[in-house]
N, CA, C and O of each residue as an XYZ file, in Angstrom:
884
protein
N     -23.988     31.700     34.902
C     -22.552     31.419     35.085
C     -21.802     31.628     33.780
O     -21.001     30.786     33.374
N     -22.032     32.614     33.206
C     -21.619     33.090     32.008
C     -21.275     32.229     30.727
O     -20.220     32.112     30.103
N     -22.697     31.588     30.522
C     -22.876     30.913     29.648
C     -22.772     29.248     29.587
O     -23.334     28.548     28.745
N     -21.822     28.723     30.802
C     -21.327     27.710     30.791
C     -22.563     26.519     31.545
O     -22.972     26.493     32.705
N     -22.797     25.924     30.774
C     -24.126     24.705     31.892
C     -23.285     23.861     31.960
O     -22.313     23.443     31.332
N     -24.292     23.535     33.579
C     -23.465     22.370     34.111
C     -23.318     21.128     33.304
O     -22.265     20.491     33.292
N     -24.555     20.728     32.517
C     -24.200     19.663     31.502
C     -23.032     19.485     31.050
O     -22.481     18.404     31.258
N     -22.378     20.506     30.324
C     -21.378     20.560     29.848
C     -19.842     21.030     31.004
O     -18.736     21.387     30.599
N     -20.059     20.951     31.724
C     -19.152     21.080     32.949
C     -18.981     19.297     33.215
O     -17.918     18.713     33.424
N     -19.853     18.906     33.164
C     -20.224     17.278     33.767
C     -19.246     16.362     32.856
O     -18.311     15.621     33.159
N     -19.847     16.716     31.601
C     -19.362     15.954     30.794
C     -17.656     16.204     30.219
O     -17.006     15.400     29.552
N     -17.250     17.427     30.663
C     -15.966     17.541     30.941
C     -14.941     17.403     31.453
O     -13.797     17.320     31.005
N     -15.440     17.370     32.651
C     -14.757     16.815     34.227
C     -14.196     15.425     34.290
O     -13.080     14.982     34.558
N     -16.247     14.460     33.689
C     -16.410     13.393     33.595
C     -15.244     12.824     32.646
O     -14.674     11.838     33.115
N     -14.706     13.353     31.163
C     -13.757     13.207     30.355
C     -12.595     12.834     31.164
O     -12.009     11.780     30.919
N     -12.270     13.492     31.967
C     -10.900     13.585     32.552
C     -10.668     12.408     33.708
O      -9.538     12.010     33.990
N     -11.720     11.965     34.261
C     -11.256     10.507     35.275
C     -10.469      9.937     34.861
O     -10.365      9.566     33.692
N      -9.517      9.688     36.026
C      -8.441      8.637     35.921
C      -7.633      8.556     37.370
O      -7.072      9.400     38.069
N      -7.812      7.382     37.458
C      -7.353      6.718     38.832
C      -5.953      6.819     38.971
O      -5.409      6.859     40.075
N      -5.220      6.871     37.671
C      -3.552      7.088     37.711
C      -3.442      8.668     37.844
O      -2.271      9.038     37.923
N      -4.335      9.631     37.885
C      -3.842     11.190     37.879
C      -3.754     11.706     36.722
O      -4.349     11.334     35.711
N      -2.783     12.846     36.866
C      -2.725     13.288     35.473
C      -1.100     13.256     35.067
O      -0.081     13.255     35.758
N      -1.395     13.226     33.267
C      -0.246     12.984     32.846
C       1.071     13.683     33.972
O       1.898     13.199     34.746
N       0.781     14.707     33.640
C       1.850     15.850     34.962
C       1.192     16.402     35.820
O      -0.029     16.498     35.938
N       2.221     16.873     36.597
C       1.911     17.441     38.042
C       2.801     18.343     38.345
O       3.924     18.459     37.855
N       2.096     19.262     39.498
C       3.348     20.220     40.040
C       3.409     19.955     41.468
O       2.671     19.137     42.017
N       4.158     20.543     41.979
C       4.312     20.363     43.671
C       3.364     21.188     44.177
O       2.927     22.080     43.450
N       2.936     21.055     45.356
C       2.447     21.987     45.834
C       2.970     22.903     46.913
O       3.396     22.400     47.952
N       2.968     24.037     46.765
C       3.434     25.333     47.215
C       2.208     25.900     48.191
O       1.037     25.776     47.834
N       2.591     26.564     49.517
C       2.146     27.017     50.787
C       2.223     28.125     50.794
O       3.126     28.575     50.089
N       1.574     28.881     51.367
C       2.335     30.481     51.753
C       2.930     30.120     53.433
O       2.697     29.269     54.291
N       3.840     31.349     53.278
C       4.619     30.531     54.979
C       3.249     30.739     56.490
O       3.120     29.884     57.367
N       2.487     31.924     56.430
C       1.899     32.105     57.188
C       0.047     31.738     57.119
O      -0.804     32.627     57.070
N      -0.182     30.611     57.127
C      -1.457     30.178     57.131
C      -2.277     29.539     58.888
O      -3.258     28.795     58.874
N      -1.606     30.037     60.242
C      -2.394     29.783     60.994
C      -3.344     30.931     61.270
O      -3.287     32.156     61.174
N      -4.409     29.867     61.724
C      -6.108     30.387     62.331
C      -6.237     30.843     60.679
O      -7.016     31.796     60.702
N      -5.921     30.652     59.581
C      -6.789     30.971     58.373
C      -7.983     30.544     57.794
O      -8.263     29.489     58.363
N      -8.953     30.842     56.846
C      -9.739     30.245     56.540
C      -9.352     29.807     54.964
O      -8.891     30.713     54.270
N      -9.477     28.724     54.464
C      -8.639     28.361     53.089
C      -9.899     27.393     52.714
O     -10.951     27.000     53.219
N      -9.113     27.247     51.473
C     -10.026     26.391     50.235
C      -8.898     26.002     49.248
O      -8.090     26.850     48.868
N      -8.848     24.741     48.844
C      -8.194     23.623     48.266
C      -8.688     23.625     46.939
O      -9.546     22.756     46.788
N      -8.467     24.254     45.982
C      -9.289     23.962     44.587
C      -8.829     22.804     44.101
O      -7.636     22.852     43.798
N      -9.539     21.442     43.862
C      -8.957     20.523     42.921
C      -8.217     19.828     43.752
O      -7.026     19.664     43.487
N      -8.853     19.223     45.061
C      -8.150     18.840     46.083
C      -7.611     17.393     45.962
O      -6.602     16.976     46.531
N      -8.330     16.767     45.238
C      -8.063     15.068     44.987
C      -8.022     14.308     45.617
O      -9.182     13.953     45.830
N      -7.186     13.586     46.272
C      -7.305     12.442     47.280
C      -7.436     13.196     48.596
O      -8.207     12.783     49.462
N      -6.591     14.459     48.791
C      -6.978     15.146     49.982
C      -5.472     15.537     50.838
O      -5.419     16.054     51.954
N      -4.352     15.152     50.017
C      -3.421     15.180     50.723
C      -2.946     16.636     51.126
O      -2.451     16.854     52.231
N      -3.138     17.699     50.095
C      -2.666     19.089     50.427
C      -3.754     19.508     51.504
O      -3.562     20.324     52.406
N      -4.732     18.931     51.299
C      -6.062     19.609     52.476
C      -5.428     18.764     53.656
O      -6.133     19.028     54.630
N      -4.331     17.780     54.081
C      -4.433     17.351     55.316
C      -2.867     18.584     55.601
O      -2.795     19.472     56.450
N      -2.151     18.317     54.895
C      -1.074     19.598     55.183
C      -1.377     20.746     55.250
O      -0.543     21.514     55.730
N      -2.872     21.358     54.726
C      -2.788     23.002     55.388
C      -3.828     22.519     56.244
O      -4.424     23.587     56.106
N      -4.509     21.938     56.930
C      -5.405     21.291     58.347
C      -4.410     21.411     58.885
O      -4.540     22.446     59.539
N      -3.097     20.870     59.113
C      -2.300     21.066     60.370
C      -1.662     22.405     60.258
O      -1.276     22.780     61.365
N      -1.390     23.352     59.201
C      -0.780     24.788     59.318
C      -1.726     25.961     59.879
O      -1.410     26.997     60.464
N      -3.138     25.407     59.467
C      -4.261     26.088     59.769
C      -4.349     26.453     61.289
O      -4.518     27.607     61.684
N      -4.213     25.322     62.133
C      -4.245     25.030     63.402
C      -6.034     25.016     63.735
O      -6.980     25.267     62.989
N      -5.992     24.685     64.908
C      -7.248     24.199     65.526
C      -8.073     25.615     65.307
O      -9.261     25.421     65.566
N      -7.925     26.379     65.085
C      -8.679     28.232     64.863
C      -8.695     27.992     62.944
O      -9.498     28.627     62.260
N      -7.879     27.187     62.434
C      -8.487     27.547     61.092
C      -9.528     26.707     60.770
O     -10.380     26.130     61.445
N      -9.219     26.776     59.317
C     -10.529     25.557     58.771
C     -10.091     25.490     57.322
O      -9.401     26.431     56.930
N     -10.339     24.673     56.599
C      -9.941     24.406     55.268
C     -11.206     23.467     54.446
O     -11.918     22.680     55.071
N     -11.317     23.667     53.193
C     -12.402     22.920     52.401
C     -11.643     22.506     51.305
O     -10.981     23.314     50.654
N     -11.676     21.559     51.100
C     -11.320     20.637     50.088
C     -12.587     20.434     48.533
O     -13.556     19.675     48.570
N     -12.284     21.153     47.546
C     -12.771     20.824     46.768
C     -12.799     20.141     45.466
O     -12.177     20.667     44.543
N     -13.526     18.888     45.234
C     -13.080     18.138     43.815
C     -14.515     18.218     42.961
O     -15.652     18.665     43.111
N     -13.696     17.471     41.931
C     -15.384     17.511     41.060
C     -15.328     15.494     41.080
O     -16.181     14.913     40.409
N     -14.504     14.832     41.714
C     -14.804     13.561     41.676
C     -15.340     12.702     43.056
O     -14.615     12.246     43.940
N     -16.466     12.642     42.992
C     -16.543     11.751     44.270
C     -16.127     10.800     44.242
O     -17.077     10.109     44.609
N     -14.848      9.765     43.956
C     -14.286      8.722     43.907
C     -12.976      9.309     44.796
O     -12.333      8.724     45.668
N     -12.795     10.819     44.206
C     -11.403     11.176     44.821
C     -11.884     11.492     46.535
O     -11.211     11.256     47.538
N     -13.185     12.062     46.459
C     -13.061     12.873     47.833
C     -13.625     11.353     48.859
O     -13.290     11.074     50.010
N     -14.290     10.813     48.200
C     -14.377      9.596     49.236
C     -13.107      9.215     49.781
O     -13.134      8.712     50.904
N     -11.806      9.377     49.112
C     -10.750      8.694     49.690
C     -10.232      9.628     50.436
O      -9.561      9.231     51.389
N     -10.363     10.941     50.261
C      -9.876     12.038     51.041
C     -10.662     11.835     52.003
O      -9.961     11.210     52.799
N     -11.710     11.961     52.472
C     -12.740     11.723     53.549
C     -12.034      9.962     54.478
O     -12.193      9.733     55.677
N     -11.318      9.030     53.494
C     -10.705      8.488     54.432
C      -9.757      8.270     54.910
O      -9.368      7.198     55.375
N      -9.282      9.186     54.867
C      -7.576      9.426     55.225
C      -7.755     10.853     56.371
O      -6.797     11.329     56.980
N      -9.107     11.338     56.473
C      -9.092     12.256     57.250
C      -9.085     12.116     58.929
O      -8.851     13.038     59.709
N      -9.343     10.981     59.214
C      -8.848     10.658     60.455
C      -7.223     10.507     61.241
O      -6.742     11.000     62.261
N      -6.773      9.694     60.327
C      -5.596      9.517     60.122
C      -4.799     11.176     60.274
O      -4.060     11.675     61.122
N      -5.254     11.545     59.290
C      -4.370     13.192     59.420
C      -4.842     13.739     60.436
O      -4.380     14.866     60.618
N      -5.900     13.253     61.503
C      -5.945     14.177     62.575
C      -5.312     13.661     63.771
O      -5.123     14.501     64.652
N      -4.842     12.159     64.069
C      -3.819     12.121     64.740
C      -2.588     12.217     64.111
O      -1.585     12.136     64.819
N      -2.507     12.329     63.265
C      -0.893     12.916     62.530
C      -0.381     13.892     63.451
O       0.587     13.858     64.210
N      -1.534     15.061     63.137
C      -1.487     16.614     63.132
C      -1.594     16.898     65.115
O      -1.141     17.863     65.731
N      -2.302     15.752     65.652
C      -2.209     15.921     67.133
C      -3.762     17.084     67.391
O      -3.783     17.420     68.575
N      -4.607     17.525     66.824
C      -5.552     17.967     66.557
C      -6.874     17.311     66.999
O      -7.224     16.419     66.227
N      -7.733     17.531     68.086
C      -8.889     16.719     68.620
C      -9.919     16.843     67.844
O     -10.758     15.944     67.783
N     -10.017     17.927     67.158
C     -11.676     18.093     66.653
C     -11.195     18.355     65.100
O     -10.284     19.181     65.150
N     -11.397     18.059     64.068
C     -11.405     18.163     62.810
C     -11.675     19.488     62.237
O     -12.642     20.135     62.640
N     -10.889     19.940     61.323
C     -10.715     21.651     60.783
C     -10.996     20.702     59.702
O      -9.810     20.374     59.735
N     -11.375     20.113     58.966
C     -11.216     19.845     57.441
C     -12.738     19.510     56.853
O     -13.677     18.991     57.457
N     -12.676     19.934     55.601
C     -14.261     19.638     55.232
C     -14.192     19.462     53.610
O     -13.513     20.284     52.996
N     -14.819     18.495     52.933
C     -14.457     18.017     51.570
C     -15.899     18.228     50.667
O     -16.934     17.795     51.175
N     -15.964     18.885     49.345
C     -17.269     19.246     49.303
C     -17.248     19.242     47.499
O     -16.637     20.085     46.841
N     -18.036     18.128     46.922
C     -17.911     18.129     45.085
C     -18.238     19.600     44.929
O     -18.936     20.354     45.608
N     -17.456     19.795     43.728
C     -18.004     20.876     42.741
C     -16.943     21.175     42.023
O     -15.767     21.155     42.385
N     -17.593     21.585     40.506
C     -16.325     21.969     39.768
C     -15.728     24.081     39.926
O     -16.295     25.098     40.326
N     -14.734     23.851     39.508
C     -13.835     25.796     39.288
C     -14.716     25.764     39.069
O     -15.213     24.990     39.887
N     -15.589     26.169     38.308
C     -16.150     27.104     37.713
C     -17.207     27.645     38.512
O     -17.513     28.836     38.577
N     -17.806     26.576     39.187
C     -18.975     26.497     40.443
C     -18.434     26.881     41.605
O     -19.064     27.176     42.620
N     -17.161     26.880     41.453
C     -16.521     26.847     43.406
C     -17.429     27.853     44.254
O     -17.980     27.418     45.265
N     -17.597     29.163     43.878
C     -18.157     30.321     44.749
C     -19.574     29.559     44.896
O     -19.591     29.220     46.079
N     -20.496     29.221     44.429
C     -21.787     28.341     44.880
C     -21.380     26.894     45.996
O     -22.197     26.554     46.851
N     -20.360     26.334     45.869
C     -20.159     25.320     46.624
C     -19.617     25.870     48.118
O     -20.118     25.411     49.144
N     -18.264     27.167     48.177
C     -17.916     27.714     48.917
C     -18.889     28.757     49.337
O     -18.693     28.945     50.537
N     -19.789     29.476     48.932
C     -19.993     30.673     49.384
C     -19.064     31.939     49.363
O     -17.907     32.131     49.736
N     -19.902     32.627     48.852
C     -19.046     34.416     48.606
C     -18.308     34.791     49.587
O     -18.659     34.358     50.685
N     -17.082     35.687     49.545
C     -16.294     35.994     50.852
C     -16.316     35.505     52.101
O     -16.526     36.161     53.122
N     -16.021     33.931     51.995
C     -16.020     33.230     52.571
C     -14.591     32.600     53.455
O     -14.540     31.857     54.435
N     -13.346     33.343     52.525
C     -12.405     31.953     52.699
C     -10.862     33.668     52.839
O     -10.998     34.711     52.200
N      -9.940     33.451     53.573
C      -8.621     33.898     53.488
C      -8.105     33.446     52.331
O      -8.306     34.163     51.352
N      -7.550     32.544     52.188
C      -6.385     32.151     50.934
C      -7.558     30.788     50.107
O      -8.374     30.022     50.620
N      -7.205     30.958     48.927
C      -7.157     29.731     47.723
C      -6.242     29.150     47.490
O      -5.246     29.845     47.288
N      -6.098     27.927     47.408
C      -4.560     27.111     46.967
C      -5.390     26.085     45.712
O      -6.440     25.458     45.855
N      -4.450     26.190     44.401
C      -4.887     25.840     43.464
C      -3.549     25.160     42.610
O      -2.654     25.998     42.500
N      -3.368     24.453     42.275
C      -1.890     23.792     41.314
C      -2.384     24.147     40.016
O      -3.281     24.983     39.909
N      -1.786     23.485     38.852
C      -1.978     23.506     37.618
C      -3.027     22.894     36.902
O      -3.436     23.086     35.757
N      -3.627     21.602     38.386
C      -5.172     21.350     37.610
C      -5.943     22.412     36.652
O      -6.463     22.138     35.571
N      -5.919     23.192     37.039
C      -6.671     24.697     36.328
C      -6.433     24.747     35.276
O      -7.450     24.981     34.623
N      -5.230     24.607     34.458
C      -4.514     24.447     33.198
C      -5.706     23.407     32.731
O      -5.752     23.698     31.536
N      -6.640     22.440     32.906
C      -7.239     21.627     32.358
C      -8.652     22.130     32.834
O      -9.342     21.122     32.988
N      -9.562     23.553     33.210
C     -10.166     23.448     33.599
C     -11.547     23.817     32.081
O     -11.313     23.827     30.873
N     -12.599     24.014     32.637
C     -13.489     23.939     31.327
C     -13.395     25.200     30.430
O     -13.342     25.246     29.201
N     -13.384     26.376     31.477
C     -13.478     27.364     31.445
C     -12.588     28.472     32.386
O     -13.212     29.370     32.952
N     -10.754     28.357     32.570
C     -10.407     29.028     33.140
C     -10.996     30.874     34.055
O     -10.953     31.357     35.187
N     -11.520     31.328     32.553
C     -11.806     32.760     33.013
C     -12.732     32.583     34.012
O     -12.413     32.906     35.157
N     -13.893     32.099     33.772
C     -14.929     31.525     34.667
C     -14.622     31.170     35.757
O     -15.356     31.618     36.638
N     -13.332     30.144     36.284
C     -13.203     29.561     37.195
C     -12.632     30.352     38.298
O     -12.953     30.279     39.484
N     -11.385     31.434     37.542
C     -10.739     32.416     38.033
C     -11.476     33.225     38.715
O     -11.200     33.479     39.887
N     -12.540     33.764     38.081
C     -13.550     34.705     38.401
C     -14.817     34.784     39.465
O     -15.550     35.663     39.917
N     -14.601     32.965     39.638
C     -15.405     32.042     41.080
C     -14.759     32.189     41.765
O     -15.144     33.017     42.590
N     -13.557     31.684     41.992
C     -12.754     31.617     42.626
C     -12.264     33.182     43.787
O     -11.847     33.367     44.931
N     -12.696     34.077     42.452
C     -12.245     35.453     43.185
C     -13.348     36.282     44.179
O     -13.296     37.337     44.812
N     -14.393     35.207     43.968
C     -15.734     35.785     44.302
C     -15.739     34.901     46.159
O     -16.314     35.198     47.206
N     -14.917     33.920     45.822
C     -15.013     33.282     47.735
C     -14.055     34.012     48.558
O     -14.271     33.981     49.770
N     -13.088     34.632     48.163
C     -12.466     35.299     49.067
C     -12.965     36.690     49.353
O     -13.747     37.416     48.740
N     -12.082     36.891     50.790
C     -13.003     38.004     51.130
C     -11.955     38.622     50.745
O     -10.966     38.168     50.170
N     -12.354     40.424     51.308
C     -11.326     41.546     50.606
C     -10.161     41.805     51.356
O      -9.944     42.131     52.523
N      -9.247     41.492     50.040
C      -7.539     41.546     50.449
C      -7.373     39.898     50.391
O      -6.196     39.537     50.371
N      -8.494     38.699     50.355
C      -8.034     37.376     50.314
C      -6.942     37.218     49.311
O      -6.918     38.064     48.418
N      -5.546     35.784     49.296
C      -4.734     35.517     48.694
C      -5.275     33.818     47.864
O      -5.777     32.769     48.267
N      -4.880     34.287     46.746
C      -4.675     33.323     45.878
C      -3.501     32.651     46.009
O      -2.581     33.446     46.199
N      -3.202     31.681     45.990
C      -1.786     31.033     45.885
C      -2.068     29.782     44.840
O      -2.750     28.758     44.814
N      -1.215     30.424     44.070
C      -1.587     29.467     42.892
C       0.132     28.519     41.868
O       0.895     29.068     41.073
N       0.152     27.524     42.200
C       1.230     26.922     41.413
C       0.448     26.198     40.028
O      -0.228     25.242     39.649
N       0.952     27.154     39.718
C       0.714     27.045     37.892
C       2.051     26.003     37.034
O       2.936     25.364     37.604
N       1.852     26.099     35.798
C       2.645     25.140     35.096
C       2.572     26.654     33.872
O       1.607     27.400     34.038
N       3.212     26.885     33.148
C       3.370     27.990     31.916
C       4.120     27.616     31.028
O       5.086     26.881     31.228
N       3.749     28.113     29.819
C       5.077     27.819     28.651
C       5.074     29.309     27.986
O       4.470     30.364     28.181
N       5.962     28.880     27.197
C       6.828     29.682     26.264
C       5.736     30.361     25.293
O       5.579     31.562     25.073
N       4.999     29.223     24.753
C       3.872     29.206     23.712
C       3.040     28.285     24.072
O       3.162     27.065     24.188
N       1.845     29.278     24.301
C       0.640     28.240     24.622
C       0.367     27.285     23.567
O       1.001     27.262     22.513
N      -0.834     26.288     23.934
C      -0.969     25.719     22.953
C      -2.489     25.790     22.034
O      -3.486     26.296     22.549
N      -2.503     25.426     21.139
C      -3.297     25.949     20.271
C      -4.906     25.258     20.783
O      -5.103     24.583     21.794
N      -5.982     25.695     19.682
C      -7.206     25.193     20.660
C      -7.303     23.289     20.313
O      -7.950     22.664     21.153
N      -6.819     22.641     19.395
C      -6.508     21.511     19.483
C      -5.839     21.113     20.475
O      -6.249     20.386     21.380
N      -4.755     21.581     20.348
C      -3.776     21.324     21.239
C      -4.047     21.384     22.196
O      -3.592     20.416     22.805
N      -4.780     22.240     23.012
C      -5.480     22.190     24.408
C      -6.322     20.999     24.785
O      -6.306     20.236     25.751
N      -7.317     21.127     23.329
C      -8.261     19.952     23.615
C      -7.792     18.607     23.870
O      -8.435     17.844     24.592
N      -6.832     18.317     23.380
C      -5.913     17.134     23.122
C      -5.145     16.896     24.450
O      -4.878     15.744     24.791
N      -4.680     18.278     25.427
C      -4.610     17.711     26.107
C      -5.092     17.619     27.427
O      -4.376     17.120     28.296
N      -6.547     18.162     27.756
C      -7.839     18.008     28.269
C      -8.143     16.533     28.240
O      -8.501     15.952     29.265
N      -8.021     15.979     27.200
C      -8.684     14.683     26.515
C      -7.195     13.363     27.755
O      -7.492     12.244     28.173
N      -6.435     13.745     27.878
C      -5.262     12.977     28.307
C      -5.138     13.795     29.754
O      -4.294     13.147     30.373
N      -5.407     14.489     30.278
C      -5.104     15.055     31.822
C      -3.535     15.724     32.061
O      -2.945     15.806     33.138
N      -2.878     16.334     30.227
C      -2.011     16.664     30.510
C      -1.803     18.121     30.870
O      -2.061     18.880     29.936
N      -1.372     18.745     32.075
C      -1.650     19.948     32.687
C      -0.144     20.705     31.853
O      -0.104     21.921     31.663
N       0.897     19.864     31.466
C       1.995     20.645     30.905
C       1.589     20.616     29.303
O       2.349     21.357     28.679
N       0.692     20.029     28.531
C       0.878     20.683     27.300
C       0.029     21.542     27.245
O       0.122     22.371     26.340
N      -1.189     21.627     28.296
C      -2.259     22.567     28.351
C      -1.771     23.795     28.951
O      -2.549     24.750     28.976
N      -0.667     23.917     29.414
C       0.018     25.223     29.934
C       0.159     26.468     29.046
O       0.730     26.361     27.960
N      -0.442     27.894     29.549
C      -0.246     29.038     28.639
C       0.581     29.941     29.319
O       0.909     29.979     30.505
N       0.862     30.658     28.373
C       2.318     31.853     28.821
C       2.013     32.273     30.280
O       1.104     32.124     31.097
N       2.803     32.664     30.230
C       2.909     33.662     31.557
C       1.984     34.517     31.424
O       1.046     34.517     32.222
N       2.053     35.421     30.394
C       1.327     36.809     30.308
C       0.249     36.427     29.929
O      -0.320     37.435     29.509
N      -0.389     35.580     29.817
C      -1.933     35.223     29.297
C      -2.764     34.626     30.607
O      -3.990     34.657     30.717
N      -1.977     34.163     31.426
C      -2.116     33.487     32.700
C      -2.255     35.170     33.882
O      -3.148     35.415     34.694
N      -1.413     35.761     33.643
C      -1.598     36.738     34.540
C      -2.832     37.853     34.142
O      -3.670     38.302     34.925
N      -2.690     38.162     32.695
C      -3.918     38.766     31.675
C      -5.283     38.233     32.622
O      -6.059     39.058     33.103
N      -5.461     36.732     32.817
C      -6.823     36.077     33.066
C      -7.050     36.404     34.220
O      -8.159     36.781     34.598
N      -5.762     36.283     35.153
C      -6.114     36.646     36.870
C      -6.752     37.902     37.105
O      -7.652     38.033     37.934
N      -6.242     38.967     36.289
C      -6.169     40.674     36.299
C      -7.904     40.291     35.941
O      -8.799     40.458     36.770
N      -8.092     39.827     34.724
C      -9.677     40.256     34.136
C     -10.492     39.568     35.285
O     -11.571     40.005     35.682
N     -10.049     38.765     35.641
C     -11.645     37.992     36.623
C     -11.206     38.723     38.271
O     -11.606     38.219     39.321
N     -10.555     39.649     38.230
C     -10.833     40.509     39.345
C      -9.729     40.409     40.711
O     -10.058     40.682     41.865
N      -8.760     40.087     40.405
C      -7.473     39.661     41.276
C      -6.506     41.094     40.969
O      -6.548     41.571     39.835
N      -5.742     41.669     41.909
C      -4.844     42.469     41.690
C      -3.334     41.857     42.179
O      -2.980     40.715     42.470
N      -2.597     43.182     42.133
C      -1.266     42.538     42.764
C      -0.977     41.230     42.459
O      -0.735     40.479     43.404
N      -0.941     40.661     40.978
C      -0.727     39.523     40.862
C       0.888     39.614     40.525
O       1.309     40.351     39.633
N       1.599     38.922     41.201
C       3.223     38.650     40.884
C       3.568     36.931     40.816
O       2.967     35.979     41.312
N       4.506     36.986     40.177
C       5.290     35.410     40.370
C       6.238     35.653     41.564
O       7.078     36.551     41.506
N       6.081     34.679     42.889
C       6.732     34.662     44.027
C       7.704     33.376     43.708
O       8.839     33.593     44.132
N       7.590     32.338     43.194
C       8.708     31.577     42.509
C       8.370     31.115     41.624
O       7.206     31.041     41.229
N       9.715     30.542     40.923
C       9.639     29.911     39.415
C      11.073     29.147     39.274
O      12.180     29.684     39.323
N      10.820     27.934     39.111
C      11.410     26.755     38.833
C      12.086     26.888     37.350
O      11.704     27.648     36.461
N      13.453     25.741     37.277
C      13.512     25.442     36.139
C      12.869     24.924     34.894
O      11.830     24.356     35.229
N      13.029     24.881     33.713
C      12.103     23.880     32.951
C      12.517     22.797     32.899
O      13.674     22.380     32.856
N      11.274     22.141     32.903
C      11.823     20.662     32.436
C      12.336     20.404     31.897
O      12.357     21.047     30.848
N      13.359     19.119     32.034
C      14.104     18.692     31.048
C      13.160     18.317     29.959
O      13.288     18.655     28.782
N      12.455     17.780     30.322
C      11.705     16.979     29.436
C      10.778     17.600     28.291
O      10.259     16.910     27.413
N      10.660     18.730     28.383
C      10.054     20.097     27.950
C      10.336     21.400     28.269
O      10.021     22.136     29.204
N      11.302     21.570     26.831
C      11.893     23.002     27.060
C      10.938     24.059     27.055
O       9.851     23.963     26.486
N      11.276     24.937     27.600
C      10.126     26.404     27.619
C       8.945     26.389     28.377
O       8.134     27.302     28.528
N       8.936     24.882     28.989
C       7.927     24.641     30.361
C       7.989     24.852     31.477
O       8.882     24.060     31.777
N       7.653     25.452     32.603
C       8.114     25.916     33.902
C       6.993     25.658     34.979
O       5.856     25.907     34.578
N       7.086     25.292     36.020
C       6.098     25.495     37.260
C       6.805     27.139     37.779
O       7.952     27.505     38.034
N       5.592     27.765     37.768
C       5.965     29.017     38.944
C       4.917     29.121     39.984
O       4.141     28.217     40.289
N       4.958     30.116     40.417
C       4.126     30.208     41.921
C       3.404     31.970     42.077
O       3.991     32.969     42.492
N       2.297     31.878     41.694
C       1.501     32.854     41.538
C       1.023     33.550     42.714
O       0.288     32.813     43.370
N       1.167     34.663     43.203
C       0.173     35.121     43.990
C      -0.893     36.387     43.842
O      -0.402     37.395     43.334
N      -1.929     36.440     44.125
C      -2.615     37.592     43.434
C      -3.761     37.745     44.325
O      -4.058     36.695     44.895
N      -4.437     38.682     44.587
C      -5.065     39.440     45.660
C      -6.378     39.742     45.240
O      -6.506     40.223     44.114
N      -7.520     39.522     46.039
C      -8.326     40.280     45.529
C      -8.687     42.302     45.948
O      -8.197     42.872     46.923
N      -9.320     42.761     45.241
C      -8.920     44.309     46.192
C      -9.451     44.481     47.430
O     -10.587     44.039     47.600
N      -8.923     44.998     48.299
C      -8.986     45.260     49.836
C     -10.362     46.054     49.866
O     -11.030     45.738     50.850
N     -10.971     47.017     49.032
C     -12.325     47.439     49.051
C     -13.408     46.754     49.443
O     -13.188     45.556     49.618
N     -14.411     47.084     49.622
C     -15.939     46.590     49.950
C     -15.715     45.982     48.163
O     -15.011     46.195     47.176
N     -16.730     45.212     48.576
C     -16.874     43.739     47.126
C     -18.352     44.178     47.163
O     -19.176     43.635     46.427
C-alpha cells in the first residue's frame, strides 16, 4: 500500500478521536441523480449522509458507509432503523464497514461502487495520495467522485498540517485548489472540475468549501 502500514494508519486515525467532531466541517453535497446507484460514504461518521443517500439510492441502490471509528459506526448502525422508516423503505440498502482512505479499496472491493461521496475529512487523512488512489480503485469505469473539499489560498506548511491533524482541524489542513486537483489527476481520476464553490469564511480569509467532481476513465481498468 505504498509504503504506508497499518500501524501507522492506526495510530493516526487513533490521534484524531473525538466525540465533539472536528474543529470544522463542510456541508455535504449530493449529485442530483443518485437512484438505483451503487455508492460509498468515505468517512461516514455517525451515519447521517449514508441515511440521506439510502433514501436517494432507492430500494435498487445500495450504499456503504465507511469509518475508521467503531464508536462512530456503532451509532450509525443505530440510527439505521430509524432511517428506514423515515425513508418508507422495507428492506435495508445500507451497510457500515471500519476501515481507513487509504484501505477503502480492500474494505470496498475493486470496481465495485458508481459514485464516492467524501467531505473535507480527507484534508486530515494520513496519506491523501494513497487514499485518492484507493478510492479510485472502487469505482468502476466512468465511476463519479463527488467530493466537498475545504481549499485555501496557501496551503499549510508540514507543521502546520501536523498541527492540524493533531486538533481535527479540516480548514487549517486545507490545500490550494491546484494541489488538490494535481492529487486527483495523479491517483488516476480525470475530468476533474469544481461544480461549486462557496464563499470564504468569514472567519478565514482565503478559505473556501467547493465541490469537486472527477471521474475515473471510462476504459477497461
Amino acid at each position: 500500500m505504498g509504503g504506508v502500514e497499518t500501524t501507522e494508519l492506526r495510530e493516526h486515525y487513533a490521534r484524531m478521536e473525538r466525540e465533539g467532531g472536528y474543529v470544522s466541517t463542510c456541508r455535504m453535497w449530493l449529485p442530483d441523480d443518485l437512484a438505483d446507484k451503487r455508492v460509498i460514504d468515505v468517512g461516514c461518521r455517525r451515519g447521517k449522509g449514508v441515511y440521506e443517500i439510502s433514501e436517494r439510492v432507492g430500494a435498487a441502490g445500495f450504499v456503504l458507509g465507511v469509518d475508521w471509528s467503531a464508536v462512530f459506526l456503532d451509532a450509525a448502525r443505530a440510527g439505521e432503523r430509524h432511517a428506514l422508516d423515515k425513508s418508507g423503505l422495507v428492506e435495508s440498502n445500507m451497510a457500515f464497514a471500519l476501515g481507513y482512505p487509504e484501505e477503502i479499496d480492500q474494505v470496498a472491493g475493486t470496481g465495485s461502487f458508481d459514485v464516492a461521496i467524501a467531505n473535507s475529512v480527507l484534508n486530515l487523512a494520513f496519506d491523501r495520495t494513497v487514499a485518492y488512489a484507493a478510492l479510485a480503485r472502487t469505482l468502476r469505469p466512468g465511476g463519479l467522485f463527488h467530493y466537498a473539499a475545504v481549499v485555501s489560498e496557501r496551503g499549510p506548511g508540514e507543521r502546520a498540517l501536523a498541527e492540524a491533524c493533531a486538533v481535527g482541524d479540516v480548514r487549517a489542513a486545507a490545500q490550494t485548489e491546484e494541489r488538490l486537483l494535481a492529487e486527483l489527476r495523479d491517483a488516476g481520476f480525470e475530468r476533474c472540475e469544481v461544480v461549486e464553490r462557496d464563499e470564504p469564511f468569514e472567519d478565514m480569509p482565503g478559505v473556501c468549501q467547493i465541490v469537486v467532481a472527477a471521474r475515473v476513465p471510462t476504459g477497461t481498468r
